[in-house]
N, C-alpha and C positions, 0 to 999 in steps of 0.2 A: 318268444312271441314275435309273429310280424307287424301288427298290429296292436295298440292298447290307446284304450280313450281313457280318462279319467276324470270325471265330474265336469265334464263340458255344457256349459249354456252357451246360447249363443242367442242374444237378441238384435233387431232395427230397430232403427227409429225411423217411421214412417214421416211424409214428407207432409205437414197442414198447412202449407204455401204462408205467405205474407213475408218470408222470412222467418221464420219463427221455429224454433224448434219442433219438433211432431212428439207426437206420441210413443212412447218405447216398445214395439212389438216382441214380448218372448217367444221364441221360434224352436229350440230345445233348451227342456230341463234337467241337470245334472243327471248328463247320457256317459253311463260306464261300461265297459265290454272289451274283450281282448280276440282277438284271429291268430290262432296255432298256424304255422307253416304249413301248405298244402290242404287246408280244411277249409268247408264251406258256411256261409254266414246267409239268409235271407234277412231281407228288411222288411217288414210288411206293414199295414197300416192305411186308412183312409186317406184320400190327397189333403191334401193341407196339415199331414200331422210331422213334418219335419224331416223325410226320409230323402230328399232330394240333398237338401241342407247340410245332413247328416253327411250322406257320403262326401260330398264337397269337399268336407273339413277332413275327413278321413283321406282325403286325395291330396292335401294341401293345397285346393282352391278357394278357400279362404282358409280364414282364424276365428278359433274361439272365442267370444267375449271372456269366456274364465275357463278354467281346464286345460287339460293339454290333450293333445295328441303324438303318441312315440310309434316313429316307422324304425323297425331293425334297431329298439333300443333309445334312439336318438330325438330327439322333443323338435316337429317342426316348425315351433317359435324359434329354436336357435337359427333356421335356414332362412336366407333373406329371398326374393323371387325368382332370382335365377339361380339359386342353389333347389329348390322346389323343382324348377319346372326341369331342371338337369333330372333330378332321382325321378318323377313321371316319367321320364324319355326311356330314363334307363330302367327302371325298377316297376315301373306299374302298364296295367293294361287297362282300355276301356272298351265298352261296348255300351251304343246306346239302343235305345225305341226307334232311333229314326236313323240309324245307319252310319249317319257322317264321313259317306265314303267321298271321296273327289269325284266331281262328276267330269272332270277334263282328262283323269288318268283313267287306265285300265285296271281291271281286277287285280292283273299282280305288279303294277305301277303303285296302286292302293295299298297292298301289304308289302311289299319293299320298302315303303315312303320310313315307318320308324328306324331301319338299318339305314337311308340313308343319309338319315338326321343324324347317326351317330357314324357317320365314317366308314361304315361297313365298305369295303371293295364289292363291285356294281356284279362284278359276278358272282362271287357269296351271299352276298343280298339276294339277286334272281335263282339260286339255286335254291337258300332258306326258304323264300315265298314259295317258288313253285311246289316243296315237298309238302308245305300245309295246305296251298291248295291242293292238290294233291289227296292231302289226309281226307279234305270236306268236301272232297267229290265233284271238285270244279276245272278237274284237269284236261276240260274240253274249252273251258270260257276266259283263259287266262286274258286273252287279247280282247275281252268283248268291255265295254262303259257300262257304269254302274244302270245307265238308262236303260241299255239290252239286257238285262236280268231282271230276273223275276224278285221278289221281295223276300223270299226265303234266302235265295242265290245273294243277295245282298248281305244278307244277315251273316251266312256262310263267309263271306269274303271279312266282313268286320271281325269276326271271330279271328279267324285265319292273320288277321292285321293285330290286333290285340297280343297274340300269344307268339308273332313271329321272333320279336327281340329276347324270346325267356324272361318274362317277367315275377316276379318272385310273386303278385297279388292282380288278382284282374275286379276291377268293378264293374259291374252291369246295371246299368239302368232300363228298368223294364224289356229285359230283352228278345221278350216274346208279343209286345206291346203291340205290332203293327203286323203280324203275322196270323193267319187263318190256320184253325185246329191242326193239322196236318202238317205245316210248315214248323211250326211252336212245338210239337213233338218232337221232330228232327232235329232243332236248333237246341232241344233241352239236351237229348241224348248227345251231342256233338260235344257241350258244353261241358259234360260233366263227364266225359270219358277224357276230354282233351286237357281238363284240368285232374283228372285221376292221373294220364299217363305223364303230364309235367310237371306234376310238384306243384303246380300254383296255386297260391288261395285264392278264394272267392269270395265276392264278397256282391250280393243282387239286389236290388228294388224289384219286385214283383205282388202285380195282384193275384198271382194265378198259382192258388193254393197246390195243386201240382207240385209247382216246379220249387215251391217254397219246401214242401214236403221233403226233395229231394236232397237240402242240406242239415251239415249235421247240427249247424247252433240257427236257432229262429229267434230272430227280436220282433217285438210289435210294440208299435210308437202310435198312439195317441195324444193328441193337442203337444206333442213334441216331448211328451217322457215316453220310457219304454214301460209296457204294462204285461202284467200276464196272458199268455197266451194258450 
């Protein structure tokens, strides 16, 4: 397994000012599920029922109040923050709703950036981006800012930045989110051929039964447990 949660809660405690302690928010209820190598996961569920939270924890951007989470075996309570945000750099991929590309770099400035956080030689690096841009059909706009593209083209280049280091899991948050029928097609199809042909799991938030369709394990989380679907 690349993944395995096991009986994870995870509450706040919200803030009732004066000083005072607040109220204890439960946010997930003993949430368990495991991601095969290469296999795809949707999350699905109303807003507010934890699916954001979820992956967080499955990313080691926070901790569980109880449970654990094992990446490649290994429980990320034993990693402290900079042993986390190493296995991210090297081991995981993201894509969100809203792009998160640099708006100061170019397209393949944007997907080089995780090779050059790990030392990559700057021409291995531009050889690796350009051959995914390349894959996603952007092999005219390398030099162009995220502002000169269109918002598919955007999503394209995130994609393309996500999977350039080989990452063994990619999470997607809503990644059809900000994109019109036509553009959400293309970015489905991109997604799931580019994670067929690399081995990588998946792992998505999406409302859009589609694209949830298109993986092989589906969870739905309600007020923060997973419920039949």
């Amino acid at each position: 397994m690349i993944l395995e949660v096991s009986n994870v809660h995870k509450s706040f405690t919200s803030n009732s000012g004066g000083g005072n302690s607040g109220d204890v928010v439960q946010v997930l209820h003993d949430i368990s599920f495991a991601i095969e190598r290469g296999s795809s996961c949707s999350l699905v569920g109303p807003s507010g029922s934890g699916k954001t939270t979820l992956l967080g924890l499955c990313a080691g951007l926070d901790s569980p109040t109880s449970g654990g989470v094992l990446f490649e075996g290994r429980s990320l309570a034993d990693l402290n923050e900079d042993q986390r945000a190493i296995l991210r750099r090297e081991k995981m991929g993201f894509v969100f709703q809203n792009f998160q590309l640099i708006p100061t770099l170019t397209a393949i400035e944007n997907v080089m950036l995780p090779l050059e956080l790990a030392a990559v030689p700057y021409l291995d690096a531009t050889k690796s981006a350009q051959q995914l841009l390349d894959r996603v059909g952007l092999e005219s706009r390398l030099s162009h800012l995220p502002a000169q593209l269109s918002g598919g083209e955007q999503q394209r280049v995130a994609l393309a930045r996500a999977l350039v280091h080989r990452p063994v899991i990619i999470f997607a948050d809503e990644p059809t989110g900000n994109l019109d029928a036509d553009n959400a097609m293309k970015i489905t199809e991109l997604l799931f051929s580019l994670n067929a042909e690399s081995g990588t799991a998946l792992v998505l938030i999406t409302h859009n039964t589609e694209l949830a369709a298109r993986t092989q394990q589906h969870l739905a989380l309600k007020g923060g447990r997973i419920v039949p679907n």
